[in-house]
C-alpha positions as CSV (number, residue, x, y, z in Angstrom):
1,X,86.9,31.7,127.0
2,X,86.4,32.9,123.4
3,X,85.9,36.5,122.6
4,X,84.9,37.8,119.6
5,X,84.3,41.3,117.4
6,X,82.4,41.9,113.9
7,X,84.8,43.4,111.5
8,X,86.8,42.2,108.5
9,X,90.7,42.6,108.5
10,X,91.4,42.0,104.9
11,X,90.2,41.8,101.5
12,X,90.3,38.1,101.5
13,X,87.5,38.3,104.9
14,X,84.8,40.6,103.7
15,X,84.9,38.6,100.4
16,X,84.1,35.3,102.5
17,X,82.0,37.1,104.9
18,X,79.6,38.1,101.8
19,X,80.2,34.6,100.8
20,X,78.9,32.9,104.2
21,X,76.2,36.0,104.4
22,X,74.7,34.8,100.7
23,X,74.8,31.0,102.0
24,X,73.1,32.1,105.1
25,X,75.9,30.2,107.1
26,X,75.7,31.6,110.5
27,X,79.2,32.7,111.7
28,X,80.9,34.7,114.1
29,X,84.6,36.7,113.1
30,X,87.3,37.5,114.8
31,X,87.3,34.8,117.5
32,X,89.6,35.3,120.0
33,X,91.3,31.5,121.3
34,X,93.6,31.6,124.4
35,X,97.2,30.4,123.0
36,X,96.0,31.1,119.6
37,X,94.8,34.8,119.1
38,X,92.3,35.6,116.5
39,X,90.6,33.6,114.1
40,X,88.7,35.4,111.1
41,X,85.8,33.0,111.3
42,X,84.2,30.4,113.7
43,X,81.1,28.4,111.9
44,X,79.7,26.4,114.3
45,X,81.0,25.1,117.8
46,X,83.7,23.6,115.9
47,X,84.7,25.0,112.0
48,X,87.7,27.5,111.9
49,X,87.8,29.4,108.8
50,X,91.2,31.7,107.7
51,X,91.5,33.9,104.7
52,X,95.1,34.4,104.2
53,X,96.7,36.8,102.1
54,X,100.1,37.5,100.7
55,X,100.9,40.3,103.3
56,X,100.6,38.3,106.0
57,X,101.5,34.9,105.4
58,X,104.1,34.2,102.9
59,X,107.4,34.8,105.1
60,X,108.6,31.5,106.9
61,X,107.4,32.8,110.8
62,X,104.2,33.7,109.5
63,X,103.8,30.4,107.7
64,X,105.0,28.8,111.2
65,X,103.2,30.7,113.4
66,X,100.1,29.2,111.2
67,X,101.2,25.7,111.3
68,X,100.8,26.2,115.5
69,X,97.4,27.9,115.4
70,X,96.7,25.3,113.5
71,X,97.8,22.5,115.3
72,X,96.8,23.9,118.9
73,X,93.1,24.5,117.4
74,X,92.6,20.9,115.9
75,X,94.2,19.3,119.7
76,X,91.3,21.1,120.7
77,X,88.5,19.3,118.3
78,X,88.8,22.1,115.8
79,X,88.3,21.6,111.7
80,X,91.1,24.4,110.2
81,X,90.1,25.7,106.5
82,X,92.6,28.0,105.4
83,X,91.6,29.7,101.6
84,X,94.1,32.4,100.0
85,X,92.8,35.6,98.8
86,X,93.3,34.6,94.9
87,X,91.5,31.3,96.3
88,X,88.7,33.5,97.1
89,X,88.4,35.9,94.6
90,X,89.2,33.8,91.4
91,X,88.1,30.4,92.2
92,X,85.3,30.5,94.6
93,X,83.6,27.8,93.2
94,X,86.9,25.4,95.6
95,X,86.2,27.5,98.8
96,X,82.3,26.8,98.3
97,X,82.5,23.1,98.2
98,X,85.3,23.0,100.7
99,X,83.2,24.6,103.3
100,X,80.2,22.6,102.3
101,X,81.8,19.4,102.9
102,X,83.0,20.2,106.1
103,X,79.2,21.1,106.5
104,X,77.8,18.1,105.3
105,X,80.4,16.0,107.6
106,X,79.2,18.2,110.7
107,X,82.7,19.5,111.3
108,X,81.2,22.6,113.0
109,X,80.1,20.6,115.9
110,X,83.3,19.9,118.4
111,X,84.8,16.4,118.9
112,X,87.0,17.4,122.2
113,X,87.1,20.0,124.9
């Protein structure tokens, strides 16, 4: 069962959360997966969006520990975007087409249980 809570943890999230608020993409943040822990957004039945920043995900665990997450979440029928703050704040323009492709494909809606 997914739980989740309304409130950025970074930076990097409120400036994609006022991203996906201006696009009028429904969303939810800070889903909370069994075996997985949090994810910043969920778009959809099926769209998984991170914002990572430096602090958190540069050291080798952390980048491990997201390799997992991601790999448990996609088993599950999950599409993983992951953007980087500077991503977000310098070139928007790439995190706005990436998330409107997965749109236009429909990878919000599940494949698998």
């Amino acid at each position: 069962m997914r739980e989740a809570a309304s409130a950025s943890e970074s930076g990097g999230e409120s400036l994609l959360r006022f991203e996906l608020l201006a696009r009028r993409i429904p969303h939810v943040q800070q889903v909370l997966f069994p075996r997985v822990g949090r994810v910043d957004f969920l778009i959809g039945e099926g769209l998984v969006i991170e914002a990572d920043g430096a602090e958190f995900h540069t050291d080798r665990a952390s980048f491990e520990e997201d390799r997992r997450r991601d790999a448990i979440l996609a088993a599950r029928g999950y599409r993983v975007l992951r953007f980087s703050y500077t991503q977000i704040r310098e070139r928007p323009h790439e995190v706005r087409a990436a998330i409107g492709a997965a749109l236009a494909r429909g990878d919000h809606w599940r494949t698998t249980g």
